[in-house]
C-alpha positions as CSV (number, residue, x, y, z in Angstrom):
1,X,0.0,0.0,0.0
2,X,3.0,2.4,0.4
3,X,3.2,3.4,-3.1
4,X,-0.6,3.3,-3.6
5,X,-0.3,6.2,-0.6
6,X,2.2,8.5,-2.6
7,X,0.2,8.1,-5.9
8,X,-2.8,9.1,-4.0
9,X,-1.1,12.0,-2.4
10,X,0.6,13.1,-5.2
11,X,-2.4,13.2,-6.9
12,X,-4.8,15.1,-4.5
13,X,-2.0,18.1,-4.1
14,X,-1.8,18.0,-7.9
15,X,-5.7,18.2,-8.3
16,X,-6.4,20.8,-5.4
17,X,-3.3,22.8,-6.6
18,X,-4.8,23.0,-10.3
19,X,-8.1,23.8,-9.0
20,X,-6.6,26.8,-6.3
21,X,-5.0,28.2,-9.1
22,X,-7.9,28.9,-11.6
23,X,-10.2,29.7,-8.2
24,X,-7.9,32.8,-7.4
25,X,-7.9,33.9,-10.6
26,X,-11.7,33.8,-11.1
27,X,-11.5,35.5,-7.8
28,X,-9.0,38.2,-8.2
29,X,-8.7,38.8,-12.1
30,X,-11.9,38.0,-13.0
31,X,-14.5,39.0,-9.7
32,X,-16.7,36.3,-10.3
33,X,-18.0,35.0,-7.1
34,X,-20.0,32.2,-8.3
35,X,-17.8,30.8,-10.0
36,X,-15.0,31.2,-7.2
37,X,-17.3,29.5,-4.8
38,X,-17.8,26.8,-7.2
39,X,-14.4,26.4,-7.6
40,X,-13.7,26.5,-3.6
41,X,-16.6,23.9,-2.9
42,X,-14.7,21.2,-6.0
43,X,-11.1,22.1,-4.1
44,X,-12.6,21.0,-0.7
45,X,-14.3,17.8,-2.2
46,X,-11.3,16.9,-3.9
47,X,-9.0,16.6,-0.1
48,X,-12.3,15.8,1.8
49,X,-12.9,12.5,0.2
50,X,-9.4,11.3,1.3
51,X,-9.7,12.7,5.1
52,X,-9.8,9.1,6.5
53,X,-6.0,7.9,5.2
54,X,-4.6,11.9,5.4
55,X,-2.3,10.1,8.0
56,X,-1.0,7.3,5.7
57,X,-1.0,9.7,2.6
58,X,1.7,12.1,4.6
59,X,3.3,9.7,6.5
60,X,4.2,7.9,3.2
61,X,5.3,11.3,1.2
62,X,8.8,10.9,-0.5
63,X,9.2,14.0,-2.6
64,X,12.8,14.1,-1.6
65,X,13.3,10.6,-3.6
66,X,10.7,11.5,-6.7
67,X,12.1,10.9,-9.6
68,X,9.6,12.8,-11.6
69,X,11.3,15.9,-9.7
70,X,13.9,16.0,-12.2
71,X,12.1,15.6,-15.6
72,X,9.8,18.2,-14.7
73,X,12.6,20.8,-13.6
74,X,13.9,20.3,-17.3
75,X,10.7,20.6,-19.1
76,X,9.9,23.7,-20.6
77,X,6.4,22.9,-21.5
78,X,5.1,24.6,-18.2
79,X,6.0,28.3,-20.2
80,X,2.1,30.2,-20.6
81,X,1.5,33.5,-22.4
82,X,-2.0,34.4,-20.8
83,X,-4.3,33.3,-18.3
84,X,-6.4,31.6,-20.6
85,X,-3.6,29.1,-21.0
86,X,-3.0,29.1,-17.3
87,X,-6.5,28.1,-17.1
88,X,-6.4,25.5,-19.9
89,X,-3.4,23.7,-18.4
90,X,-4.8,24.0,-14.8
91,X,-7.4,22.5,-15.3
92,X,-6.2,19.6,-17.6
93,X,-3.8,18.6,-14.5
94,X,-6.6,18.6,-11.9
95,X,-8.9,16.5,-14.3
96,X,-5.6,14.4,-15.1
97,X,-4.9,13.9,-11.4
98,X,-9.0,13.0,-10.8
99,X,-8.7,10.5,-13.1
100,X,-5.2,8.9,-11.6
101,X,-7.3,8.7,-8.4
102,X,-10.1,7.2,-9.4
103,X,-8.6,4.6,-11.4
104,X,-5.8,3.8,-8.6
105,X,-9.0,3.8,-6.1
106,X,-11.5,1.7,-8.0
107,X,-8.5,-1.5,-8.2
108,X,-7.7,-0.9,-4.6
109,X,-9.0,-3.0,-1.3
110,X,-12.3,-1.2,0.4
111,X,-11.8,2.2,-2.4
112,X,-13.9,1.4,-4.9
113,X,-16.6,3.9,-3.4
114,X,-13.9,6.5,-2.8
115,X,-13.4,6.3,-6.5
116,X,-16.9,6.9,-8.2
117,X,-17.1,9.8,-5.7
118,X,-13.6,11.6,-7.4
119,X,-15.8,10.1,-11.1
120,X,-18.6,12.5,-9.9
121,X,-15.9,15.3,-8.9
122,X,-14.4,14.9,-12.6
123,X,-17.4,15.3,-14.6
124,X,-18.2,18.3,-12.3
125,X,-14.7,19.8,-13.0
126,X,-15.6,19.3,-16.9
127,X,-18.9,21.7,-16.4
128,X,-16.8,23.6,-14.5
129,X,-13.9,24.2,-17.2
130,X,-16.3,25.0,-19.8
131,X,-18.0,27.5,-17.3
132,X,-14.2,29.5,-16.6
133,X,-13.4,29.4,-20.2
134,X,-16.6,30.4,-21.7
135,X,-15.7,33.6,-18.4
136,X,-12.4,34.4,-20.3
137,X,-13.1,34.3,-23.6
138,X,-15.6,37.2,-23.0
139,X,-13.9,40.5,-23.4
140,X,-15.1,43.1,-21.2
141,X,-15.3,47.1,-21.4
142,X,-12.7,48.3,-19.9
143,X,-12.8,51.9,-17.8
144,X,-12.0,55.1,-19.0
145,X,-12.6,56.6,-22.2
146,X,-14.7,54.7,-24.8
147,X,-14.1,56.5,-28.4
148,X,-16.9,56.7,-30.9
149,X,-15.7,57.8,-34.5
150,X,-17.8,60.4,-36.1
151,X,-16.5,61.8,-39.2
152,X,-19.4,64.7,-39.7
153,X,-17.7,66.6,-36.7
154,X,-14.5,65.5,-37.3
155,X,-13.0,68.5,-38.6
156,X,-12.4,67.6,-42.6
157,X,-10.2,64.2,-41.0
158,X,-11.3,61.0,-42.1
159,X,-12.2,58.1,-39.3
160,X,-9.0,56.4,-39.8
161,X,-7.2,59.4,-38.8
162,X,-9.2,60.0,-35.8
163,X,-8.9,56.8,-34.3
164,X,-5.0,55.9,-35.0
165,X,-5.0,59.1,-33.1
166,X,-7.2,57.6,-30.4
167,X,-4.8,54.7,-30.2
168,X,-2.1,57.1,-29.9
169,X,-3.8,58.6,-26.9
170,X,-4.2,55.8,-25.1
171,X,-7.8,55.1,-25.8
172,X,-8.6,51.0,-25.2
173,X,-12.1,51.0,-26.9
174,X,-13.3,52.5,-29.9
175,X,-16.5,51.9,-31.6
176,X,-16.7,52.6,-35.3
177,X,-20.0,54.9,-36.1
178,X,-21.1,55.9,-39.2
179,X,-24.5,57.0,-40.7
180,X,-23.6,58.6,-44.1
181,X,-21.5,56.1,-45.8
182,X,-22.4,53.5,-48.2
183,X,-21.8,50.0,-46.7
184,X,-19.0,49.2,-49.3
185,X,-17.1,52.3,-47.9
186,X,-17.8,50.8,-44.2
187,X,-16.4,48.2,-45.0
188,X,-13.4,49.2,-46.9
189,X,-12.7,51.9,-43.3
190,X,-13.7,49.1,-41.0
191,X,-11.2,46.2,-42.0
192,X,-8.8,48.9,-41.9
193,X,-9.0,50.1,-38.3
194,X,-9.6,46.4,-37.6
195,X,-6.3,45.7,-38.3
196,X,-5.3,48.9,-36.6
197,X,-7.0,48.1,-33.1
198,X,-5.6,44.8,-33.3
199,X,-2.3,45.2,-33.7
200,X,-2.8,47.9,-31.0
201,X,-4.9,45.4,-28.9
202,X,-7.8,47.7,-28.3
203,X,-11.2,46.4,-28.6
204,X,-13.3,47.3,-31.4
205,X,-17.1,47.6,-31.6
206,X,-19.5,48.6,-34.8
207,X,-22.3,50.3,-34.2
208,X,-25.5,49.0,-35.7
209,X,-24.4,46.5,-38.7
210,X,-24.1,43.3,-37.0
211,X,-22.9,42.2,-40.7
212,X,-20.5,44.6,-40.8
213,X,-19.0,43.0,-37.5
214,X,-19.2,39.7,-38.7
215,X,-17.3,40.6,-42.1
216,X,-14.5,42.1,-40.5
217,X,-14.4,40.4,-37.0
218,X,-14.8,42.8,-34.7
219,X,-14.8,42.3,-30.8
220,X,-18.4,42.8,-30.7
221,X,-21.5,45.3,-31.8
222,X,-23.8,47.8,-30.6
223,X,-27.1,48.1,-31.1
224,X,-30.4,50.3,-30.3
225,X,-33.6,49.3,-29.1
226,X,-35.2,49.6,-32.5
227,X,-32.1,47.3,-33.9
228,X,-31.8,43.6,-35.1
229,X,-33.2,41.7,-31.4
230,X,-30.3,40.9,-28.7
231,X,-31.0,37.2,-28.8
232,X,-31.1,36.8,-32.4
233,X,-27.6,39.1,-32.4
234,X,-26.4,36.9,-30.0
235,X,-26.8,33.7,-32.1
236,X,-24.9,35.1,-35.2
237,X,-21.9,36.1,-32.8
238,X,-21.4,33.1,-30.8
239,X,-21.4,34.0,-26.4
240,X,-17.2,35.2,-27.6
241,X,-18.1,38.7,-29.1
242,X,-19.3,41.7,-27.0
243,X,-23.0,43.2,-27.3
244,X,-23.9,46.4,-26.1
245,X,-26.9,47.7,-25.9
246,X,-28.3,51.6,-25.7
247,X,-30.9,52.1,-23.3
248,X,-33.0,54.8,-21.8
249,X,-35.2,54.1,-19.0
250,X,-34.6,51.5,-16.2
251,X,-37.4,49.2,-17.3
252,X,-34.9,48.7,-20.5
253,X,-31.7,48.2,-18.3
254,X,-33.0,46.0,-16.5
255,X,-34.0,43.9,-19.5
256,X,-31.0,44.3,-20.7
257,X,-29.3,42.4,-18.1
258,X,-32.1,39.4,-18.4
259,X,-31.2,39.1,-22.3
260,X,-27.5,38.8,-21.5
261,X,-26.0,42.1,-22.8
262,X,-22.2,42.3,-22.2
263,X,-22.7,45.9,-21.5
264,X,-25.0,48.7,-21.3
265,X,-24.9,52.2,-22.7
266,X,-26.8,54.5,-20.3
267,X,-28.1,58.2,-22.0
268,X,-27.8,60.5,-23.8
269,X,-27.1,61.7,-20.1
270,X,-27.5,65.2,-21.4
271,X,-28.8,67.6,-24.9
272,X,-26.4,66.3,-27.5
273,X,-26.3,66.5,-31.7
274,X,-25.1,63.0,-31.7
275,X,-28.3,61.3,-30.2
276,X,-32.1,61.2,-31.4
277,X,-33.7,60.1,-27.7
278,X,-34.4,62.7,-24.9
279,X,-31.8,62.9,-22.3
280,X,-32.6,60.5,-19.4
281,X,-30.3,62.9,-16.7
282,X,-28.3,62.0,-13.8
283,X,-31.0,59.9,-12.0
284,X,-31.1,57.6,-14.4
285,X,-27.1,57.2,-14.2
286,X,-27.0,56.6,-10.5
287,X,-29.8,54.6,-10.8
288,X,-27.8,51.9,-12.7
289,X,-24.7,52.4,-11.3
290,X,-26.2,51.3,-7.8
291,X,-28.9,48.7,-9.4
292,X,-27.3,47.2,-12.5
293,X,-24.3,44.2,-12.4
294,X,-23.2,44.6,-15.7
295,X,-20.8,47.3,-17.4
296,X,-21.9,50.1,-18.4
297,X,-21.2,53.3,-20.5
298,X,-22.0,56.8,-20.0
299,X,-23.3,59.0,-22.8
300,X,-24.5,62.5,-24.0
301,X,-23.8,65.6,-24.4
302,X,-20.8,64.6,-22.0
303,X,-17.9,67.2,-22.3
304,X,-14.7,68.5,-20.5
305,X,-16.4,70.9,-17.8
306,X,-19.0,67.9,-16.8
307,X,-17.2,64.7,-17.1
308,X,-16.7,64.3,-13.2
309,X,-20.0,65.4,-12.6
310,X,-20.4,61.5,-14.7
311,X,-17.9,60.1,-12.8
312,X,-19.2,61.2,-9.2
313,X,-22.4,59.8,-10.5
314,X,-20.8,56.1,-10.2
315,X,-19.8,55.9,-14.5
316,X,-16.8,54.0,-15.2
317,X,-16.9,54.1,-18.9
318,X,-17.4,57.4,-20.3
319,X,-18.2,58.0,-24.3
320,X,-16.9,61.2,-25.5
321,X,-17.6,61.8,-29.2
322,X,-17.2,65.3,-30.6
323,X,-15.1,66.6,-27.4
324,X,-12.2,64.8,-29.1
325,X,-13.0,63.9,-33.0
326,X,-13.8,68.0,-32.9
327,X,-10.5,68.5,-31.0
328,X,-7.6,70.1,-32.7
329,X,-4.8,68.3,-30.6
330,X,-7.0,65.1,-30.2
331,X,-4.2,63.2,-27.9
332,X,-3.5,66.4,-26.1
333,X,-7.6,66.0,-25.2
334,X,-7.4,62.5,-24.7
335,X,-4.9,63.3,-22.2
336,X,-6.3,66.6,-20.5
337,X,-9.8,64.1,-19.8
338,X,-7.6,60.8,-18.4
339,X,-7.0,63.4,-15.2
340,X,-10.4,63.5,-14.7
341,X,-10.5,60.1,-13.3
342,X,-7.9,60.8,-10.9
């Protein structure tokens, strides 16, 4: 049994280890409590069913004399470039080291219990994997400044111009707009500051033309109330692309959220040339900043002299149109407005 005691040890420190490691990042990176506690629960199960030979398991621990010590301090196949892959190889070790225990528990005296309970906790892990991943490949909004292109008040500069000068300002979202343009010329502009958000790594959203996204694979869309229906939307992007979704009363937020938006855009806050709807005001800003669990952005008739006004008001994401594309020194602007946040 002494060797059946170190592959079971070995085994339940590699499992919990895998499992602690996606947990804290679902807990630190990524916020998500459900999922954390999910993950915390599995972790516990995982050391739990082995409680009753804990004693023999440590007593029996060699890791001095572990000849797999050395092979794996030469390997280089532990090198990750993002969390994703963390995740990936996380949890491919836990689920690797479930199934050692299993196996090793079903063939052994009095175990064979022991080892349908860590088959349960595997396909439970598989759920779970799918759950974490399907977490990271969602992109989210991220604070600050979120550009919108309009080339009407753009000063005589074309929308490529404008946003590689958004890029050069720092600027980590931008959402291509454009009402006066055949869809051919979309086109043509979009794939171009596809490429240049890309290469940038700033996430890129089309206003409107879901089509348009598709065509040039952009991060997501955004779309109106009187648009092509979220669900539908949803379907043609796959649960990896972003959807926004204007809205204008809390009654629409709130749906919103129940038709799974990725994010919300909450105005116009105030009177604005760029926006058809009457301006919803403050109340309807602190309203969803204390009510609403999904991202949101703030927009409107939002300018220099009332931006933390918007802030105070509990935005994080703040769209700015023609305060910079009608900005002389647009990174200069870009700039000057980052301090608001301070």
């Amino acid at each position: 049994m002494v060797k059946i005691y170190r592959i079971l040890d070995a085994n339940v420190n590699r499992a919990a280890e895998g499992v602690r490691v996606v947990e804290d990042i679902c807990r630190f990176h990524y916020e998500d409590e459900l999922l954390t506690k999910k993950l915390r629960d599995t972790r516990h199960k995982i050391r739990k069913n082995l409680k009753d030979i804990d004693f023999h398991l440590l007593k029996n621990r060699d890791s001095a004399h572990d000849i797999g010590k050395k092979i794996t301090n030469q390997s280089k196949l532990d090198k990750k470039d993002n969390l994703s892959q963390i995740i990936t190889a996380n949890f491919k070790r836990a689920l690797e080291a479930i199934r050692v225990i299993e196996e090793i528990s079903k063939t052994t005296a009095n175990m064979y219990d022991i080892g349908k309970e860590y088959e349960a906790l595997r396909y439970e892990l598989y759920y779970l994997e799918k759950e974490v991943l399907n977490l990271t490949n969602k992109k989210k909004i991220p604070s600050g400044i979120y550009g919108i292109t309009f080339e009407k008040y753009s000063k005589g500069r074309s929308n490529i111009e404008v946003v590689r000068q958004m890029i050069l300002g720092g600027i980590k979202v931008i959402q291509y707009r454009e009402k006066d343009k055949s869809f051919k010329q979309m086109y043509e502009e979009a794939k171009i500051i596809r490429e240049m958000t890309k290469k940038a790594e700033v996430l890129f959203i089309i206003n409107d033309h879901v089509e348009l996204a598709m065509m040039v694979q952009a991060d997501g869309v955004h779309i109106g109330q009187d648009d092509w229906p979220l669900l539908e939307v949803r379907k043609l992007l796959g649960d990896d692309k972003i959807i926004g979704l204007s809205t204008h009363s809390k009654e629409q937020a709130l749906e919103a959220v129940k038709l799974g938006a990725d994010y919300i855009g909450v105005g116009p806050i105030f009177d604005t040339n760029t926006k058809d709807y009457a301006t919803v005001g403050i109340e309807y800003l602190e309203f969803v900043a204390k009510n609403i669990d999904i991202p949101f952005v703030a927009i409107g008739g939002i300018k220099e002299h009332n931006i933390k006004q918007i802030i105070k008001a509990g935005a994080k994401s703040v769209a700015l149109v023609t305060q910079i594309t009608e900005a002389d020194d647009i990174v200069a602007q870009i700039n000057l407005l980052k301090k608001m946040w301070v």
